[in-house]
MDAnalysis code that builds the backbone (N, CA, C; Angstrom):
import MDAnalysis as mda
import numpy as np

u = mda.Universe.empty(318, n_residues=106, atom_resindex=np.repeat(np.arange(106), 3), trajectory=True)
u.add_TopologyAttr("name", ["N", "CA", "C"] * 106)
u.add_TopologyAttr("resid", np.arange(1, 107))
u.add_TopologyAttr("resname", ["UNK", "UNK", "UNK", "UNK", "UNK", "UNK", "UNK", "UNK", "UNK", "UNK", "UNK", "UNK", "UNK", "UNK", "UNK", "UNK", "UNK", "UNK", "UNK", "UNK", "UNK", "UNK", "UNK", "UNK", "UNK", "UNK", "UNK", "UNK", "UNK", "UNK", "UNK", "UNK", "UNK", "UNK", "UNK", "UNK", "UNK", "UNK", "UNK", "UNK", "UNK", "UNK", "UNK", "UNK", "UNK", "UNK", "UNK", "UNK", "UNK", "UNK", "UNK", "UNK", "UNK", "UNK", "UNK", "UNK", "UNK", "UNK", "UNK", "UNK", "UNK", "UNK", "UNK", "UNK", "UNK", "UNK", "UNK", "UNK", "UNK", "UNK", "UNK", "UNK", "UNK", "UNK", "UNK", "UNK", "UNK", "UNK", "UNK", "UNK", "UNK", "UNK", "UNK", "UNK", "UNK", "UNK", "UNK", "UNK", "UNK", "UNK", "UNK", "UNK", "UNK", "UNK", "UNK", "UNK", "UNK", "UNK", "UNK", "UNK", "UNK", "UNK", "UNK", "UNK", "UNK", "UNK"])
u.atoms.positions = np.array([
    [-3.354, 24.319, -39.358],
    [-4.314, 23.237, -39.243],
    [-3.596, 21.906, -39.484],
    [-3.296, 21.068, -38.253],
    [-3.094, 19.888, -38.830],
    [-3.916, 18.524, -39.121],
    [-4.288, 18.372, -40.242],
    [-5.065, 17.358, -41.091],
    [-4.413, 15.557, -40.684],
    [-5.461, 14.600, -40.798],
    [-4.849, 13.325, -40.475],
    [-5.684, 12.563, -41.406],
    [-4.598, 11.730, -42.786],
    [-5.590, 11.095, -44.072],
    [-5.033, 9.308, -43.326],
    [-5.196, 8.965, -44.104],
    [-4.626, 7.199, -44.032],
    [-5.085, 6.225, -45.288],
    [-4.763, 5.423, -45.448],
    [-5.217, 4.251, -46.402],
    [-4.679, 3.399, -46.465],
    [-5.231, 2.117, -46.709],
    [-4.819, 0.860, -46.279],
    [-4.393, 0.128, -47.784],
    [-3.756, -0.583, -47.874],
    [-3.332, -1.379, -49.155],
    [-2.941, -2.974, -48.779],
    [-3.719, -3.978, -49.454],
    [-3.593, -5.322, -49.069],
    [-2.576, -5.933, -49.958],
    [-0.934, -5.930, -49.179],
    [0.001, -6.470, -49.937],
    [-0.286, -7.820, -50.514],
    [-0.717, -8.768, -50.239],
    [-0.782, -9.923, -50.318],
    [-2.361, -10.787, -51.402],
    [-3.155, -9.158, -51.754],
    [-4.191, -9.464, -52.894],
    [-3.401, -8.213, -54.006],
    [-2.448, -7.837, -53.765],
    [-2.079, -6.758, -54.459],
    [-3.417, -5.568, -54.967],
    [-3.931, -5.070, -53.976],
    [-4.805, -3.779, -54.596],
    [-5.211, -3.321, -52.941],
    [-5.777, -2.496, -53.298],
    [-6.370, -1.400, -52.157],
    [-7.404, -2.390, -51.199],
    [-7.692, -2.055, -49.519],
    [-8.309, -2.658, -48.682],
    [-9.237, -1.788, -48.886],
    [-10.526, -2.351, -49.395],
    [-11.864, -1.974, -48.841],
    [-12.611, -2.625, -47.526],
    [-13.195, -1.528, -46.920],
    [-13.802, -2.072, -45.592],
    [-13.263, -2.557, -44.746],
    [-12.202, -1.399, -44.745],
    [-11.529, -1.892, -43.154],
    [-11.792, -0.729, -42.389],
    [-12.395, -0.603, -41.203],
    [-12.894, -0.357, -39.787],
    [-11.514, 0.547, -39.207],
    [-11.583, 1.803, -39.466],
    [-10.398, 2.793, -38.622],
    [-10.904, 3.839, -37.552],
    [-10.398, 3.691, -36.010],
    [-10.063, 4.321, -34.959],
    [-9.522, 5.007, -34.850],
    [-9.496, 6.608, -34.716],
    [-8.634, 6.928, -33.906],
    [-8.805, 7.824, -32.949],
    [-7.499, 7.356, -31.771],
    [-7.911, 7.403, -30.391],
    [-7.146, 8.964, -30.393],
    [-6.847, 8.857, -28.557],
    [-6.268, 9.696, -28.168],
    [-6.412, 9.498, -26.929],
    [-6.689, 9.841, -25.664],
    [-7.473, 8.821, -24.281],
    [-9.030, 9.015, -24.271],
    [-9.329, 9.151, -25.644],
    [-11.194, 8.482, -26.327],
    [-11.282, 8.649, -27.581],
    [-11.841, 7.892, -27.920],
    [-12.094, 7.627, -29.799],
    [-12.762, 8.909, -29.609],
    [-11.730, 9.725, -31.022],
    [-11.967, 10.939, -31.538],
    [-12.629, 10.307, -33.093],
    [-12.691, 9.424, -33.857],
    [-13.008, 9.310, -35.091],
    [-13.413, 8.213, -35.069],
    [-14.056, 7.746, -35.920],
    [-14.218, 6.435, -37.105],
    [-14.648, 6.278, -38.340],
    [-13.945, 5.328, -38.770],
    [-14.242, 5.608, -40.764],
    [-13.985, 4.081, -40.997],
    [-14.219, 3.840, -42.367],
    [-13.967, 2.938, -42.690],
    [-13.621, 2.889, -44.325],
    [-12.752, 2.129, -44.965],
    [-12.422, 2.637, -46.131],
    [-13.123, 1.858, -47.424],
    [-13.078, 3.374, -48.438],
    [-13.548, 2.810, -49.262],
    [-13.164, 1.637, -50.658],
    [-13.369, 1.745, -51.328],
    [-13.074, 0.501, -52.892],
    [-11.499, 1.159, -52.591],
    [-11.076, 2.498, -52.573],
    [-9.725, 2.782, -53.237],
    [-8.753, 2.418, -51.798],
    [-9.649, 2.182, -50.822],
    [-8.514, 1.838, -49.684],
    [-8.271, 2.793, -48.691],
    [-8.939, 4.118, -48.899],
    [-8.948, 5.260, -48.458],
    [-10.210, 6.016, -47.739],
    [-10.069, 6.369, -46.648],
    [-11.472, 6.938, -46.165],
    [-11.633, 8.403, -46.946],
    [-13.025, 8.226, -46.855],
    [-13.502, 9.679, -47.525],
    [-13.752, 10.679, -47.099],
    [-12.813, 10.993, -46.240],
    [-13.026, 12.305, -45.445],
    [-11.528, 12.066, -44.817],
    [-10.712, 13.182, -44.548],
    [-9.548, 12.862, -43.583],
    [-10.462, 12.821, -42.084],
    [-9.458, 11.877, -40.976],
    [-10.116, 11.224, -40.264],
    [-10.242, 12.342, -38.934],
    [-9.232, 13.292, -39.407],
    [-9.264, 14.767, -38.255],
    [-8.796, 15.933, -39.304],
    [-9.298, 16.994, -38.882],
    [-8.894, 17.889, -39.666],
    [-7.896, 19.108, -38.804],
    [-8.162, 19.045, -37.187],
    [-7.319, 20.286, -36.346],
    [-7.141, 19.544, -35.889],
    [-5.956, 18.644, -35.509],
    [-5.513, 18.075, -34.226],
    [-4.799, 18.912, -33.714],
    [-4.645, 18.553, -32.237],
    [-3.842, 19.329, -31.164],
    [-2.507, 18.825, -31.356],
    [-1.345, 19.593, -31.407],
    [0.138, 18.648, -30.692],
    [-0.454, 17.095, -29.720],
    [0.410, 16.358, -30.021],
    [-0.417, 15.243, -28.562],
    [-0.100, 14.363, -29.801],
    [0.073, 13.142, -28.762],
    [-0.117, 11.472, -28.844],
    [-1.632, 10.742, -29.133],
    [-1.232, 9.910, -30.887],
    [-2.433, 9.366, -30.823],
    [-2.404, 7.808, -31.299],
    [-3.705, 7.235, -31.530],
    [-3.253, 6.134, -31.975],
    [-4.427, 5.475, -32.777],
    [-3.890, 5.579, -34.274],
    [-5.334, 4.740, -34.993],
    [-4.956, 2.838, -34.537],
    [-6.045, 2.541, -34.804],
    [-6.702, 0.992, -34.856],
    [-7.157, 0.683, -36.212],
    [-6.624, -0.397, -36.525],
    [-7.072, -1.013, -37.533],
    [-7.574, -2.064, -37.378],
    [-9.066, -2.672, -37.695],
    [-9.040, -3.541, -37.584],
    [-9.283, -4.946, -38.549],
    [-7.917, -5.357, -39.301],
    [-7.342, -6.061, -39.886],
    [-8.035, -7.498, -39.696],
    [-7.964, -8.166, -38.681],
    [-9.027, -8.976, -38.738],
    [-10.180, -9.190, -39.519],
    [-11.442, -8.347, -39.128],
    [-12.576, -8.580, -39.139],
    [-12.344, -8.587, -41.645],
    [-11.426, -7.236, -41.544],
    [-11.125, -7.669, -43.059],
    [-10.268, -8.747, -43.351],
    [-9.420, -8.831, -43.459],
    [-9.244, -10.545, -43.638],
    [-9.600, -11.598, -43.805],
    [-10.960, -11.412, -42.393],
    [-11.841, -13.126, -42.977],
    [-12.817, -12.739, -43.373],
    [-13.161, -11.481, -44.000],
    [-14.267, -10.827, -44.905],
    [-13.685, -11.632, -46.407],
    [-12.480, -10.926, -46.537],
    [-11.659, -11.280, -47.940],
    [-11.504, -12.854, -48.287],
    [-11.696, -13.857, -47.207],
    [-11.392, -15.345, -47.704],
    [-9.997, -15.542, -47.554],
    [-9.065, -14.784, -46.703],
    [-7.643, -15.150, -46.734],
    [-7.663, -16.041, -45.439],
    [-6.644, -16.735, -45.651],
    [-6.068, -17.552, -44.802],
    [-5.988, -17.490, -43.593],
    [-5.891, -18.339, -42.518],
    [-5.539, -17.788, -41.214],
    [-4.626, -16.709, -41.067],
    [-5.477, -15.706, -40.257],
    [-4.846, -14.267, -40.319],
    [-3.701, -14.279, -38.987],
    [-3.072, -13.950, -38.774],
    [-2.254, -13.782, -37.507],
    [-2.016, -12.641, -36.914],
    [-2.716, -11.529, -37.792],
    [-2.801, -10.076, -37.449],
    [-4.639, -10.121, -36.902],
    [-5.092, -9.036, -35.752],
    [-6.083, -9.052, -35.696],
    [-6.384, -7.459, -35.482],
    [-6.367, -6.812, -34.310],
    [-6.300, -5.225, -34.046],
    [-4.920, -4.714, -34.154],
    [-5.062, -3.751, -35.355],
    [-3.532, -3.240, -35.190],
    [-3.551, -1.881, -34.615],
    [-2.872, -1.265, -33.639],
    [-2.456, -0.258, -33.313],
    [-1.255, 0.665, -33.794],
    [-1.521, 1.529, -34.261],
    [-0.102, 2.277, -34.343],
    [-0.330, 4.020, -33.662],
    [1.286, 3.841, -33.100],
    [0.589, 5.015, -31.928],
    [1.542, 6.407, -32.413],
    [1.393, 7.549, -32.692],
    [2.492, 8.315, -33.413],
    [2.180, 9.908, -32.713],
    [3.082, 10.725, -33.092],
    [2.897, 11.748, -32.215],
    [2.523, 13.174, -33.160],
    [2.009, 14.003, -33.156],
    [1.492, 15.161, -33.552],
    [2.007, 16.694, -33.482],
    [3.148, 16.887, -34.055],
    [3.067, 18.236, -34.103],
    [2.234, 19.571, -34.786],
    [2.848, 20.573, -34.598],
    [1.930, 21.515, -34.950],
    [1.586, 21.805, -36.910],
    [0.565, 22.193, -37.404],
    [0.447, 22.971, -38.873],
    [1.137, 21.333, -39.781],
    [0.829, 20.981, -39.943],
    [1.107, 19.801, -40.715],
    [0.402, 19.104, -41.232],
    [0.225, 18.073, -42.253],
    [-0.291, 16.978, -42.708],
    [0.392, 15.633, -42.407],
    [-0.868, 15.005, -41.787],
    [-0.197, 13.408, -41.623],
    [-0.571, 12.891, -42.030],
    [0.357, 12.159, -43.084],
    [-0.571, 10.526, -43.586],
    [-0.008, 9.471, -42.988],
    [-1.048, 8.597, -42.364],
    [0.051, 7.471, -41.721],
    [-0.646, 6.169, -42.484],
    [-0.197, 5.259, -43.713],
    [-0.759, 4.121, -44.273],
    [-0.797, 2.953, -43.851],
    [-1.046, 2.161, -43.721],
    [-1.325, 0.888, -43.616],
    [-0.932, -0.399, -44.444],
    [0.427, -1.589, -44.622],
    [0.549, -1.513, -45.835],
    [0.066, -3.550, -45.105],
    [-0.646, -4.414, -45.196],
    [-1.147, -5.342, -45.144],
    [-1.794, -6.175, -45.108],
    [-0.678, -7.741, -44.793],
    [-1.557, -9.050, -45.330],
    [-1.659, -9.728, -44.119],
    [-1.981, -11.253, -44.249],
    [-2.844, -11.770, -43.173],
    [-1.457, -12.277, -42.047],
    [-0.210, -11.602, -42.473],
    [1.298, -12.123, -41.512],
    [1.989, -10.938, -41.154],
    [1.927, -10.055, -41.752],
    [2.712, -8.507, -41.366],
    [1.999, -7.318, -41.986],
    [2.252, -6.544, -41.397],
    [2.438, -5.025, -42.098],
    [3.431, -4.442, -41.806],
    [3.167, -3.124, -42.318],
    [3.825, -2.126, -41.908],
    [3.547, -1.113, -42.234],
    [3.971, 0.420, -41.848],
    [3.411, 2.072, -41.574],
    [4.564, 2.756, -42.328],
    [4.287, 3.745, -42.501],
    [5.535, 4.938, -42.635],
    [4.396, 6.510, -42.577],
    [5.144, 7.641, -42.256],
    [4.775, 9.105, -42.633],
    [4.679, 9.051, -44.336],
    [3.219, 9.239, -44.751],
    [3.442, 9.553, -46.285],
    [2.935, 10.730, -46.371],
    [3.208, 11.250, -47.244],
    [2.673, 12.638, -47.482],
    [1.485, 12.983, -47.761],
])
């Protein structure tokens, strides 16, 4: 069974993103969630994925000018990653209103 978690963390207020709006695709939105106080949706966002190419959305924006930060320069983020078999994926989210960035976490 491969499982798919995520969570977002706002480098730039230093603590966890609540209420940010997560997609994920595949060639049609298979999910949506949105996270809670800890930054984390409450449910993993797939639980059997197939092998195959996917791609969550974040949408970073709409949190941002929820939060009162600054002109954001990030708005929909995409990150597109690939799926093998029997595994766990965590793919995180680590940003502020000028960059992020992703990695495989466990």
């Amino acid at each position: 069974m491969t499982r798919l978690t995520t969570h977002v963390l706002d480098t730039a207020l230093g603590r966890p993103a609540a209420g940010v709006r997560i997609e994920l695709w595949a060639e049609t939105r298979l999910a949506e969630a949105v996270t809670n106080a800890d930054g984390r949706t409450d449910a993993p966002l797939a639980t059997d994925l197939p092998t195959g190419a996917y791609e969550l959305r974040f949408h970073a924006g709409d949190y941002l000018r929820a939060t009162g930060q600054p002109y954001s320069f990030l708005d929909l983020i995409p990150i597109r990653f690939k799926v093998g078999e029997g595994a766990h994926y965590h793919v995180p989210l680590l940003l502020s209103p000028f960059a992020f960035s992703t990695y495989r976490g466990s």
